[in-house]
N, C-alpha and C positions, 0 to 999 in steps of 0.2 A: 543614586537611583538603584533600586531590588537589582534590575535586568541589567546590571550592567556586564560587560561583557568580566565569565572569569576568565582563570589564568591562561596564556597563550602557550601551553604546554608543544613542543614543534611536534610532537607526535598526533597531536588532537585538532593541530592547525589542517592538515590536509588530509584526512582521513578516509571515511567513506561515510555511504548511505545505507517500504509494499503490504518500493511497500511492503517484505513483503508479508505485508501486511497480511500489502496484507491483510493486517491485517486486516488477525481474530478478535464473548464480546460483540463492541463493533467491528465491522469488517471491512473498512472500506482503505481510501489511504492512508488517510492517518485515524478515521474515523466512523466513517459509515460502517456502511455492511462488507465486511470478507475484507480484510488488507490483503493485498497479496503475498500472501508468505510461501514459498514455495512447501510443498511436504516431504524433506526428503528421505532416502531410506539409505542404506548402507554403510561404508565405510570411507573414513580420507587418511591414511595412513601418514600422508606427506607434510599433512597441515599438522597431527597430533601433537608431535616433538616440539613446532613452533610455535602452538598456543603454547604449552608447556613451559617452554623459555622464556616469554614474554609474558607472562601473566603477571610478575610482579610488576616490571613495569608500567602496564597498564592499570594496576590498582592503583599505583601510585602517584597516576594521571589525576585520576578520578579523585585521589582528597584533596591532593593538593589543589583542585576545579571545588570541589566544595565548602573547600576552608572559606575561601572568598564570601560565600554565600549567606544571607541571613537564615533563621531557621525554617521562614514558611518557603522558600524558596527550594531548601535541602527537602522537602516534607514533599513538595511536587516532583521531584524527580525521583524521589520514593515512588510516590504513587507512578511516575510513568513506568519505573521497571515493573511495576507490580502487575501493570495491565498490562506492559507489551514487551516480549521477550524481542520482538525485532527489530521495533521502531525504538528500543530506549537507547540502544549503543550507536545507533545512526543518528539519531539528533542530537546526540552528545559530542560527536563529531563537525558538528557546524562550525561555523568562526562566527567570532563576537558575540551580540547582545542576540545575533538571530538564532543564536542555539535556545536563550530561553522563551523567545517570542514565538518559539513553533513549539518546544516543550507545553506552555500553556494553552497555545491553539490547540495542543491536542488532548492534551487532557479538557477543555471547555468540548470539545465535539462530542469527546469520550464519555462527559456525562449526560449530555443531548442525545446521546445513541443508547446509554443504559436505560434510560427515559421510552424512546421509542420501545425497545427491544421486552423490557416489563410487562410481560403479560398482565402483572397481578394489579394492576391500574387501570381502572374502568376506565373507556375511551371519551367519556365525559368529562373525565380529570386530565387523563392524558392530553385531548389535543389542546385544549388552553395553553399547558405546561410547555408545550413543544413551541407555540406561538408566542408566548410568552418568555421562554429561556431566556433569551440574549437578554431582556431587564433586568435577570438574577447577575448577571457581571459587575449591577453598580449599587447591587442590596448586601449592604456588611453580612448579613447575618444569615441569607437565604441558605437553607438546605431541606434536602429532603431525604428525611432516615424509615422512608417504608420501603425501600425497595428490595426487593427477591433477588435479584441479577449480583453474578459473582463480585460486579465493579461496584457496586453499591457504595465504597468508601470514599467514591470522586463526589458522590451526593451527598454522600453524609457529612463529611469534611470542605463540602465546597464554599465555603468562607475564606479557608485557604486558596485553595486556586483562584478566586474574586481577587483577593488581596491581591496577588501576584498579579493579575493578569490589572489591576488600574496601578500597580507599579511597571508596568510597561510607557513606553513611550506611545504618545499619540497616536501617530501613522498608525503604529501596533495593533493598538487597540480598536480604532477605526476599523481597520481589515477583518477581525474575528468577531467583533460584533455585525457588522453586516454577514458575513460568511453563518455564524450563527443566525442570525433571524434569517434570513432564507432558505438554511436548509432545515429551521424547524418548520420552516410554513412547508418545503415538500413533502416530509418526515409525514409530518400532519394528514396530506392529501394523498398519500397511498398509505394509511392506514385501514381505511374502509374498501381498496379496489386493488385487483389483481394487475399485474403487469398486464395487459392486452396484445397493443400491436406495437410492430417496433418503433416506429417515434417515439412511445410510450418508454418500451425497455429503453430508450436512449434518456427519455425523460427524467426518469428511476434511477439511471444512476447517474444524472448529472444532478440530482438532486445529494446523493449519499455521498459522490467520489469525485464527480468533475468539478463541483465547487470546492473538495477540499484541493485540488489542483490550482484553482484559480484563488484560492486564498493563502498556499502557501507561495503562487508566482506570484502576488502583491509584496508579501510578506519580504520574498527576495529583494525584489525592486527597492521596497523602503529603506531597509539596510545598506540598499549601496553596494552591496556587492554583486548584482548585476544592475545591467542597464534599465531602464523604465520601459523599454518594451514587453520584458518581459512579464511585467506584470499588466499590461495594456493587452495582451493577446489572450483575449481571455477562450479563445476557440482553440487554439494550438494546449493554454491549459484545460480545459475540456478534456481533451482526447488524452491528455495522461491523465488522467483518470479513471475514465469510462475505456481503457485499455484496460488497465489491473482491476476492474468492478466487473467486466464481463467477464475477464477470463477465469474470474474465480466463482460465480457464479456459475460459469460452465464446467468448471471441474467439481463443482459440490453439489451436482446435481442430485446422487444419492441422499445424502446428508439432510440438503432439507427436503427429499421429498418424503422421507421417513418421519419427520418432523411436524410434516403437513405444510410447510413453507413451499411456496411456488415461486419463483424468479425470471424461471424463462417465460417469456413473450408467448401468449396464445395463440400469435398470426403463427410464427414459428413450430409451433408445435401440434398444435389441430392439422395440421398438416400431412401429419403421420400418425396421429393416433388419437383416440377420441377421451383418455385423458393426460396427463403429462406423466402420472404414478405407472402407464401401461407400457411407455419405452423402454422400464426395466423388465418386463415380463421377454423370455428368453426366445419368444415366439414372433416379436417385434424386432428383433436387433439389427437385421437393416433399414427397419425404417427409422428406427434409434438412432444410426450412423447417419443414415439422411439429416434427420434434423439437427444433431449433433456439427456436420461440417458443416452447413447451413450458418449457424449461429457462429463455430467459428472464423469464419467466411467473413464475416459481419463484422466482426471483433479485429480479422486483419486489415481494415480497412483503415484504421487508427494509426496503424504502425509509419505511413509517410509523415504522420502531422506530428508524431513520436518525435520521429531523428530529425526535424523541424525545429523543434522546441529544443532537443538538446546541442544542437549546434548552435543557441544563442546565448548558451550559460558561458560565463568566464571564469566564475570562483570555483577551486578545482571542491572544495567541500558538499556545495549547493549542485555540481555534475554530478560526484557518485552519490548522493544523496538521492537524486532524481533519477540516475541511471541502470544504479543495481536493480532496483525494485522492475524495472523496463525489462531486465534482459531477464530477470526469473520469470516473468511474466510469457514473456515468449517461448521458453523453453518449455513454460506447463504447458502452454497452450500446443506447441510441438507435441508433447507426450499427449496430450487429449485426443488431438486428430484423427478419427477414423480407432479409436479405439474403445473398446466394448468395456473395458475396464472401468469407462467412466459410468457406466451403469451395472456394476457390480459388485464397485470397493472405493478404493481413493486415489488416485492417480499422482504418483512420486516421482519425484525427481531425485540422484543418488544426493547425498553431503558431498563427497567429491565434485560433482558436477555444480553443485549451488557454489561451495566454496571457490571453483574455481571459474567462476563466472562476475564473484564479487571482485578477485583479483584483478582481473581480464578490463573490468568493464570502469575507466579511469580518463579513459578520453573517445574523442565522436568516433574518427577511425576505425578502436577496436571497436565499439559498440555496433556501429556499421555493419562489420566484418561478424558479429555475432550472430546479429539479424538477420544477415544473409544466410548464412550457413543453414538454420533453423527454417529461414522459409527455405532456401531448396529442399531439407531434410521435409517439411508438409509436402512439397511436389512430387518426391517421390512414391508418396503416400496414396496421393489422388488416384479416386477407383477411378476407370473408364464409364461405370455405370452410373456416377454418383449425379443426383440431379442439381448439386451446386458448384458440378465440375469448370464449366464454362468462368463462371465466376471470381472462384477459386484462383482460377491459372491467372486471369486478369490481373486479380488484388497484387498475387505471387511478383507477377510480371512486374506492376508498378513500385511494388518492397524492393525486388531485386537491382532497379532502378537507383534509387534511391539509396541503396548500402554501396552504391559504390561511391568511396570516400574520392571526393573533389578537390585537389589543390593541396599544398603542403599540410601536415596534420598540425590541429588548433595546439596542442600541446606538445613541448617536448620530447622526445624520449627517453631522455638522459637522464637516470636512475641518478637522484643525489641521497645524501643521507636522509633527509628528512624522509625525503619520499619513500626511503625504503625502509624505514622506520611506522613508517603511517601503513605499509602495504604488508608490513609485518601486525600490527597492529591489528588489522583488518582480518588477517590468516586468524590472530587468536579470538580475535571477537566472533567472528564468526564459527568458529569449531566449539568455544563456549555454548553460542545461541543453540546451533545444530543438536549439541549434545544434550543439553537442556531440555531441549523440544522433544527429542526421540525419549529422554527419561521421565518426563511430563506424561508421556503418553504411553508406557509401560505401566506407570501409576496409573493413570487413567481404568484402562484393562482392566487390573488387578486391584481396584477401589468396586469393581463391577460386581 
């Protein structure tokens, strides 16, 4: 079988994981709108040397992982690094056959979100298309070579990803093709209507993000390397989701409103101003900051059903897989809080800080001990004037609850070879992506 699992490289066995996603494209976790990727800014002086030293090795991971491979199979993990500088090195990282079963989950979303995202496709074509997708999974030959959108080549080429994805196993397939038909059927129904009220924003992205939550915890389940609850709990997956969808939605709030794109919720924001474009006007900025904690407010309300969900992973690959993407999420959402910056520019986080958060963040404990830290850091924050103060301190209260780690820790701490080989690995993969990112967007600039 295509997917079967490749080589058990020990450096690639226990590696790491926004999302952050993350993402960008689509943007959601592996797929919708916004992955959570963190945006970071500065310098990591400490990480540099150890990417540097360990780069060969980690090429080395990487053929010897593709020798195995047939050639459409090599051609999809092409296309995943092509779309995603942050989800490609983290799902490469998985063990077994579930590294390629979420490889092609993501690239199938990734082209279901090019689709949405196409302007240049009248919405008489489009929604068929979207309700229609998940059919394209079992048509040899379906593609489609109009589209405008930089990802355009998961469309044009997607006979390849079909192939691969009915060289998957059963269970596999079953999961992305339902996960596909229902988020083209929501894709579809906010193409015509604004986010409104919040049931709605929760609706929004459990359409773009908490279903790719609940289809990559299927995905685990099937594999075996966790238990069948976790892919039974589809409300605990939910909420990782619709964690990393809002809080990247709340830090781009510039971005698309420049764009003409709206995200926030109009119960939320009619609140304070009579349009959502007017929160940037510099004459609004407290009542900006109102609806800004408001919304983050809202968002931390997730984070108990977070450390829920990650205290039931056993496979250390499918934790930080799951976990990094969790703790950049926080810490944007940290940097957003009560800050005017998010209606000004873009709100970063340093490389240092991301880098060493992917480090950190490897069992429940630290993660915990993350979480907390990051909501006391919101609490100190909290105006006395702020009108979602009361709120706030509650959610805070109930997080701070909840990060204290209970009982002997799930994992180890005894640094062995492997592990510190994978946590080295992780140092260079990540100062790769970081530095990628920050040069990506220098060229960006300077393309202008």
């Amino acid at each position: 079988m295509a997917a079967a699992a490749c080589c058990k490289c020990p450096v690639s066995l226990a590696a790491f994981k926004r999302s952050l996603s993350v993402a960008a494209g689509p943007r959601s976790l592996l797929s919708g709108r916004r992955p959570c990727v963190a945006r970071p800014s500065g310098g990591a002086r400490t990480t540099a040397a150890t990417a540097a030293g360990f780069d060969r090795s980690t090429a080395s991971c990487c053929v010897s992982c593709q020798e195995s491979m047939s050639h459409s199979l090599r051609t999809c993990y092409v296309y995943l690094n092509q779309t995603s500088r942050s989800f490609a090195a983290v799902i490469q990282a998985l063990d077994g056959e579930l590294r390629h079963a979420v490889c092609i989950f993501y690239l199938v979303l990734r082209a279901l979100d090019t689709v949405e995202d196409d302007m240049s496709i009248p919405l008489d074509r489009k929604v068929p298309m979207l309700h229609q997708f998940h059919t394209y999974l079992y048509q040899d030959a379906w593609s489609f070579g109009e589209s405008r959108e930089k990802d355009r080549q998961v469309l044009e080429d997607f006979p390849t990803i079909s192939l691969e994805f009915r060289n998957l196993a059963q269970e596999y397939r079953e999961v992305i093709t339902d996960i596909c038909r229902r988020m083209g059927v929501g894709m579809a129904e906010f193409l015509e209507k604004k986010v409104g009220s919040m049931k709605e924003w929760d609706k929004y992205c459990h359409y773009v993000a908490g279903l790719v939550g609940v289809g990559l915890s299927r995905l685990f389940s099937a594999s075996r390397l966790e238990d069948p609850e976790v892919g039974w709990d589809a409300d605990l997956a939910n909420s990782m989701g619709l964690f990393l969808q809002k809080t990247n939605i709340i830090r781009d709030y510039l971005e698309d409103t420049k764009e003409g794109r709206a995200f926030w919720p109009q119960e939320a924001w009619s609140q304070f101003a009579g349009r959502l474009e007017d929160l940037a006007q510099p004459e609004k900025l407290e009542s900006a900051l109102s609806c800004l904690n408001l919304l983050v407010t809202d968002t931390l309300r997730h984070v108990p059903d977070v450390i829920a969900y990650l205290a039931r992973l056993r496979n250390q690959s499918v934790f930080n897989f799951c976990a990094i993407p969790q703790v950049m999420a926080i810490a944007t959402l940290c940097s957003c809080y009560n800050n005017p910056l998010v209606f000004q520019g873009v709100v970063k986080i340093r490389k240092g800080q991301a880098v060493t958060l992917m480090m950190e963040a490897t069992n429940l404990p630290a993660v915990q001990n993350i979480i907390g830290r990051y909501g006391q850091e919101i609490a100190r924050k909290v105006s006395p004037g702020d009108p979602s103060r009361a709120e706030t301190l509650r959610v805070l209260a109930l997080i701070r609850e909840k990060s204290r780690p209970s009982g002997p820790p799930v994992r180890s701490h005894h640094l062995s070879p492997v592990y510190l080989s994978a946590a080295m690995l992780l140092a260079a993969v990540s100062w790769q992506y970081l530095s990628a990112t920050a040069a990506q967007g220098a060229a960006d600039v300077q393309g202008r």
